[in-house]
C-alpha positions as CSV (number, residue, x, y, z in Angstrom):
1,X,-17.0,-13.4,-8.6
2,X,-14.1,-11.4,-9.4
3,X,-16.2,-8.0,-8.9
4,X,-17.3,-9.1,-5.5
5,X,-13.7,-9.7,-5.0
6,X,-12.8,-6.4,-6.2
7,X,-15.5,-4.7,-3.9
8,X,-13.8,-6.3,-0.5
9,X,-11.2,-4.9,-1.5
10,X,-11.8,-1.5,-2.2
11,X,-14.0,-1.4,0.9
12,X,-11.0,-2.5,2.7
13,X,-8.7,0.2,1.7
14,X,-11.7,2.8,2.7
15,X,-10.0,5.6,0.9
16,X,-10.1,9.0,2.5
17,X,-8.3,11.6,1.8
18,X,-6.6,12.3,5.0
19,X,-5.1,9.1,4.5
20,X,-3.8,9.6,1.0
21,X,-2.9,13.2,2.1
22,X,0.7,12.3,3.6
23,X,4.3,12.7,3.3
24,X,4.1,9.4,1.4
25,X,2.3,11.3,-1.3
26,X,4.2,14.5,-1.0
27,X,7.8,12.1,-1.9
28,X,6.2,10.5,-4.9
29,X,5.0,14.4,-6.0
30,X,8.5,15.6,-5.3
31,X,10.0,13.1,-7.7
32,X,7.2,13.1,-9.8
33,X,8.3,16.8,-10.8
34,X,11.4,15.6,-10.9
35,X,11.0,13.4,-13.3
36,X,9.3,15.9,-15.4
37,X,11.9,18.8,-15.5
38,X,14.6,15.3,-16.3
39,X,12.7,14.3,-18.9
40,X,13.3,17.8,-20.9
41,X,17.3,17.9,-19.9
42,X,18.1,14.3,-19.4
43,X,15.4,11.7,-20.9
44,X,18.3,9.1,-21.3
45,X,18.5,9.0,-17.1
46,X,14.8,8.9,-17.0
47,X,14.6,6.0,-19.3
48,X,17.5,4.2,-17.4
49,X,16.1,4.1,-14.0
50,X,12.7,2.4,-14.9
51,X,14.8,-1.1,-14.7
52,X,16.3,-0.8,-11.4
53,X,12.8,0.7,-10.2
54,X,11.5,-2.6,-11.4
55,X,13.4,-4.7,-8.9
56,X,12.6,-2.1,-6.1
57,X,9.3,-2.0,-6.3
58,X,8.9,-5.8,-7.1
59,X,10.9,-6.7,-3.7
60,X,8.3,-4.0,-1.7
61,X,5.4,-6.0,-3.0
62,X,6.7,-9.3,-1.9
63,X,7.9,-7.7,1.7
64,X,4.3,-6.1,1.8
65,X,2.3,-9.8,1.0
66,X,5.0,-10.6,3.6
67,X,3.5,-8.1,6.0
68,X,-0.1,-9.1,5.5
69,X,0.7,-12.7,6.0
70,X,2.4,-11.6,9.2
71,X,-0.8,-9.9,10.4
72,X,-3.4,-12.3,8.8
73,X,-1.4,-15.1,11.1
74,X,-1.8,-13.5,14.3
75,X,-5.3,-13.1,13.8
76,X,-6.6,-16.0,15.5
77,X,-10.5,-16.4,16.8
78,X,-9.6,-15.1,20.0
79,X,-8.3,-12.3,19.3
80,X,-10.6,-11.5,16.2
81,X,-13.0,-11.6,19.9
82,X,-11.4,-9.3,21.7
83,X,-11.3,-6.7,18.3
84,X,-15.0,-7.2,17.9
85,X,-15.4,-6.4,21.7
86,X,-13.2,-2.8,21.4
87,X,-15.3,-2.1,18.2
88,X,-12.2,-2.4,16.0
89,X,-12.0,-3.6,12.7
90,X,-9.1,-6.4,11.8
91,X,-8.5,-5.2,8.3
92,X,-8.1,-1.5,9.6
93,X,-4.1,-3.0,10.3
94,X,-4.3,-4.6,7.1
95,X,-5.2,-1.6,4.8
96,X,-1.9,0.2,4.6
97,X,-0.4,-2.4,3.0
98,X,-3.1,-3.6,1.0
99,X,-3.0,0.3,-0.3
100,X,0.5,-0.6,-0.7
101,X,0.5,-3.9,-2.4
102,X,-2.5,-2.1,-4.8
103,X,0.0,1.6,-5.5
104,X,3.1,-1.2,-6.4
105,X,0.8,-3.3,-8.7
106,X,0.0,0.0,-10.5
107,X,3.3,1.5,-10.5
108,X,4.9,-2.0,-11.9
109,X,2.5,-1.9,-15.0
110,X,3.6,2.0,-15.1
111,X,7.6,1.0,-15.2
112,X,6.7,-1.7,-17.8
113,X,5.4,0.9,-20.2
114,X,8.3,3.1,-18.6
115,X,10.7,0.5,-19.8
116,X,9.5,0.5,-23.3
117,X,10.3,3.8,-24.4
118,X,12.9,4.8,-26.0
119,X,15.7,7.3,-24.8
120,X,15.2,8.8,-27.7
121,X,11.7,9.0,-28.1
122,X,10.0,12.7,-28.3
123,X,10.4,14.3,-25.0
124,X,7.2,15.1,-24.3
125,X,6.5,11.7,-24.8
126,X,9.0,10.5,-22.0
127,X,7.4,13.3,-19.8
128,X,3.9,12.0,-20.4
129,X,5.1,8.4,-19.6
130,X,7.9,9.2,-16.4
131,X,5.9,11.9,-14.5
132,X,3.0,9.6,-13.2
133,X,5.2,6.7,-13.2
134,X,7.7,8.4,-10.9
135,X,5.3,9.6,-8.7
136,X,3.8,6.2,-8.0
137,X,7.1,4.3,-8.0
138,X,8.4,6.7,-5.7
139,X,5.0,6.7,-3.6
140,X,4.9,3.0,-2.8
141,X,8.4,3.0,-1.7
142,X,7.3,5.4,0.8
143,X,4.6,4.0,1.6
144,X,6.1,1.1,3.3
145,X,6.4,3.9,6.4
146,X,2.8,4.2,7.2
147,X,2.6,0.2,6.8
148,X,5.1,-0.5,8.9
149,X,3.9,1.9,11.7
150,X,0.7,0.2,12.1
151,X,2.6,-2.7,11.8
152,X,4.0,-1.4,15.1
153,X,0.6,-0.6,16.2
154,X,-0.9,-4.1,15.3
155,X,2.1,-5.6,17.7
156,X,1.3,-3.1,20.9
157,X,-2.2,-4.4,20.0
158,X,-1.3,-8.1,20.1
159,X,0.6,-7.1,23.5
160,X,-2.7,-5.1,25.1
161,X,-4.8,-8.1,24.0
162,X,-2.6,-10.6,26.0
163,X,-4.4,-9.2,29.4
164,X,-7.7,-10.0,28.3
165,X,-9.4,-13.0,28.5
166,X,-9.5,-15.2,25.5
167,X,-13.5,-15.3,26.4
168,X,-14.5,-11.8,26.2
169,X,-18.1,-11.0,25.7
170,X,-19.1,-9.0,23.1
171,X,-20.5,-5.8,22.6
172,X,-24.1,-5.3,23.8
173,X,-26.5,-6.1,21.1
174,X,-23.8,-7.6,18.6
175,X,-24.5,-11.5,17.9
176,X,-21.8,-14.0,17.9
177,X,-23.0,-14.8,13.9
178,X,-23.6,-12.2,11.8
179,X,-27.1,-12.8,9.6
């Protein structure tokens, strides 16, 4: 059960790299090497900011199930209809933040181990650990652009659909059930 679970949603998020190829990606590199050259001159600072990082990334997550909720609601039958009629899949508006909600899940588990290290622990060490945890903390924080620019999209949408009948017919050859 929790595999087929899994499987929706990977399929859902449909990665490809043009869409993990973005300035979303390049900000989370950015302080990713950041983080690294800080964690040879200042490792204290590093170590400092995986608390507050906590709290930032646990309010995107909430905003982002937010965000799918907001979407998920305005997907009533009709106009789940009139997206099977333009050929357009609903969870195509969902997957930027689902890919969201997934890169702050990973970065929280990432600022836990973050948070257990000890200023004073070798620096490598606190390199190993901060690199890849800046990167993602810093990446789903920008993330929250692309999500809320299809979140744009999925209201112009919502505003097109309005001039289309609540009964439109579907695409030739497509059943009303799938088998």
């Amino acid at each position: 059960m929790a595999s087929q679970i899994n499987r929706h949603l990977w399929e859902a998020l449909d990665f490809r790299l043009s869409e993990l190829l973005r300035v979303d990606l390049g900000v989370g590199v950015v302080f990713g090497v950041a983080a690294l050259a800080l964690s040879f001159t200042h490792p204290d600072a590093v170590v400092r900011a995986a608390p507050g990082a906590i709290g930032v990334v646990g309010v995107i997550v909430g905003a982002v199930i937010a965000g799918i909720s907001f979407q998920a609601a305005f997907m009533d039958q009709a106009f789940l209809r009139k997206l099977r009629a333009i050929e357009s899949e609903p969870v195509y508006y969902l997957a930027p933040f689902l890919f969201t909600a997934v890169l702050g899940v990973i970065s929280m588990l990432a600022l836990i181990v973050m948070s257990a290290v000890s200023p004073t622990a070798p620096k490598a060490l606190i390199a190993l650990v901060s690199t890849p945890t800046a990167l993602l903390t810093t990446w789903t924080i920008a993330s929250l652009i692309p999500g809320l620019a299809t979140l744009v999209q999925f209201v112009g949408l919502k505003m097109d659909a309005l001039d289309v009948p609540d009964d439109v017919a579907l695409p030739e050859g497509q059943q009303q059930f799938p088998r």
